[in-house]
Residue, then its C-alpha position, 0 to 999 in steps of 0.5 A: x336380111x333387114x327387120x321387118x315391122x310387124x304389120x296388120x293384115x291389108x285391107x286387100x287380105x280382108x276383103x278376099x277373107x270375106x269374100x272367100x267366106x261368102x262364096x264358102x258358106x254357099x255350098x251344099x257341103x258347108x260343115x258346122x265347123x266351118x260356119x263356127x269358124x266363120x263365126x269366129x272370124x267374123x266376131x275377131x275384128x270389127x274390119x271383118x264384119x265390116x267387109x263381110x257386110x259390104x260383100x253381103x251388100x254387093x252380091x245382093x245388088x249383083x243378084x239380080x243379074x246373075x239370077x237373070x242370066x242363070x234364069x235365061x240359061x235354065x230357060x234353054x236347057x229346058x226348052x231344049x230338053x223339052x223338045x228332045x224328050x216331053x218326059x223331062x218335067x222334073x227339070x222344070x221342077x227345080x226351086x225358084x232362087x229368092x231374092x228376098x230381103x229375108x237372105x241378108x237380114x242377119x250380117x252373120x247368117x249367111x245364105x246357107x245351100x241347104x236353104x236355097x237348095x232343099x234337100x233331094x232337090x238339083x243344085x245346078x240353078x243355084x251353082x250356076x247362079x254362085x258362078x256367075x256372081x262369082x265372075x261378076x265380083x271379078x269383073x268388077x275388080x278388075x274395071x279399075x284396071x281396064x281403066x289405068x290400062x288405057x291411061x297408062x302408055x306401058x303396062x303388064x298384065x298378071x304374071x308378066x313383066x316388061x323391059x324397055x329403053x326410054x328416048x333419054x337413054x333410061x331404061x324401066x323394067x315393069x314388074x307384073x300387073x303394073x300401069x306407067x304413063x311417061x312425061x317428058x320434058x325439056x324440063x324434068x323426066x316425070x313417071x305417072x305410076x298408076x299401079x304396079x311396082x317398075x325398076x328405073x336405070x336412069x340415064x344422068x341428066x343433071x338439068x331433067x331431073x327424073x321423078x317418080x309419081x306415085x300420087x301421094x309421094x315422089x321420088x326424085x333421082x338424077x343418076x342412079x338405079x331403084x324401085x318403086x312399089x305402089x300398092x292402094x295409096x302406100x308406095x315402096x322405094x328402094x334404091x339398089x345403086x345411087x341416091x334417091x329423094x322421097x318427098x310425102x306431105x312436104x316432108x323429105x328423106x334420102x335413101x341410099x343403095x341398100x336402103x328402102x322407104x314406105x309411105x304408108x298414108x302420105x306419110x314417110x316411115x323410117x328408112x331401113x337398111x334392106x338386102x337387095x337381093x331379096x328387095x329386086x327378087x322379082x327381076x329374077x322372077x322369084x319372091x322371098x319371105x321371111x318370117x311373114x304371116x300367110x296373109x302377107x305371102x298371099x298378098x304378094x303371090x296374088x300379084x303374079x296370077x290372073x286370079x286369087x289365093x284367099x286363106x279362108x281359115x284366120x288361123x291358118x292365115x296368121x301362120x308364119x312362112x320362110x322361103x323363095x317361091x318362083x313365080x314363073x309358076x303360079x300353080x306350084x305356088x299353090x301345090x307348095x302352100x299346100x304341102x308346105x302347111x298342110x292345107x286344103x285347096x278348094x278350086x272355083x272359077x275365074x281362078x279363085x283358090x280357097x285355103x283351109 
């Protein structure tokens, strides 16, 4: 197994930390440990408070709307209730949920349960409302998807994986949550890979070259068999049989079998030798780690689920994990994390898992 470069946490791994925290420190049972430690966190790097404001910022612009449509529901659940039994004035008691600017004055107080919810006062107006601010966030990161979707002529969603023949006797495999559009020529073969991660079999064809686009780097091969990860503006090539060239910012390299490449913003790093059976673990439905900390684990195994696993504890975050996960089965992802480092899970909607 080659050595892997240490690596900061990804921009995708802090702004689930954040968004994980805010959703947290919500809850009625938030414990002073756990507001010192989301202070802790927020204070660790200057990229925390950085996405913990813009997701202060976006669920106050998404306010609004969840508070109109949980205020619609509360409105049926009264006038039915009122209709049933006249008795029933203490449903139409229930605390009004500010929307004031006083909620988000202080980037680190965040709007606790205690203040939107007084003490012997019903919580269900204001869960209702974190629910569907919740589902709200997911809906939206999950328009640019919808988007690659209908730009792409193959894609797959979570969890699923996809193989199939092109007409010049190429053969692709997309892995999962994966977007291609194909351009053929009489010229060259070119792959439009909008996101996602696919294995190419080419079929030789020394006068159409077949190319791989990534957006910010390509990858050019005539006969031979590789992969290409995109993830934001970094992309992955590793080549498991033949030669493939890289081309980044008109700088080029060449990878060979057992060999793998990042581009890591427009630019080439240094080709490493890799083990292929831990770079196309994926085909066989597994993923293997290696002395990676937590927050990388989650990055990948939140690629195969419909929803998200955010370690909301930094310690536990930064923890180290070996191993094969089959992700086939994303809740014994979960239950084996759990167990493995002897977490706490919080379940919340839209798939949302919160580890600590």
């Amino acid at each position: 197994m080659s050595q892997k470069p240490q690596t900061l946490p990804s921009p995708a791994s802090i702004s689930d930390q954040a968004s994980a925290w805010f959703a947290r420190l919500q809850a009625d049972d938030v414990s002073s440990e756990e507001r010192s430690r989301f202070q802790e966190w927020y204070r660790a790097q200057p990229q925390h408070a950085e996405a913990y404001d813009k997701t202060r910022k976006l669920w106050s612009l998404l306010q609004m709307p969840a508070e109109q449509v949980n205020g619609r529901i509360r409105g049926e659940r009264l006038n039915a209730t009122q209709t049933q039994n006249s008795a029933t004035a203490d449903y139409a008691a229930e605390p009004a949920i500010s929307s004031g600017p006083e909620q988000f004055d202080n980037p680190t107080r965040p709007l606790s349960g205690a203040e939107a919810n007084p003490p012997g006062k019903p919580s269900r107006g204001i869960s209702t409302f974190v629910y569907l601010s919740l589902l709200l966030l997911l809906a939206g990161w999950q328009c640019p998807r919808q988007l690659q979707n209908w730009q792409s002529d193959y894609h797959t969603a979570a969890g699923q994986q996809l193989s199939l023949d092109l007409e010049d006797g190429s053969r692709l495999t997309l892995n999962t949550d994966t977007a291609l559009a194909v351009h053929f020529s009489t010229q060259q073969r070119r792959l439009e890979l909008l996101r996602g991660e696919a294995y190419f079999e080419v079929a030789p064809n020394k006068h159409r070259p077949f190319i791989v686009d990534g957006g910010d780097a390509e990858a050019r091969a005539v006969g031979t068999a590789f992969s290409v990860r995109k993830q934001s503006r970094n992309l992955r090539v590793a080549v498991s049989e033949g030669t493939v060239e890289v081309s980044a910012d008109s700088a080029s390299t060449l990878v060979r079998a057992e060999q793998q490449v990042d581009v890591v913003l427009h630019r080439l790093q240094p080709v490493l030798n890799t083990a292929n059976d831990d770079a196309f673990a994926w085909q066989r439905r597994q993923v293997v780690f290696n002395r990676q900390p937590l927050a990388e684990v989650l990055d990948e195994v939140n690629r195969y689920r419909a929803g998200r696993i955010v370690a909301v504890n930094p310690a536990l975050a930064e923890r180290m994990l070996s191993g094969v996960f089959n992700i086939a089965d994303a809740g014994a992802v979960t239950e084996a994390l759990q167990a493995t480092l002897h977490a706490q899970a919080v379940k919340l909607p839209g798939g949302l898992v919160l580890l600590y």
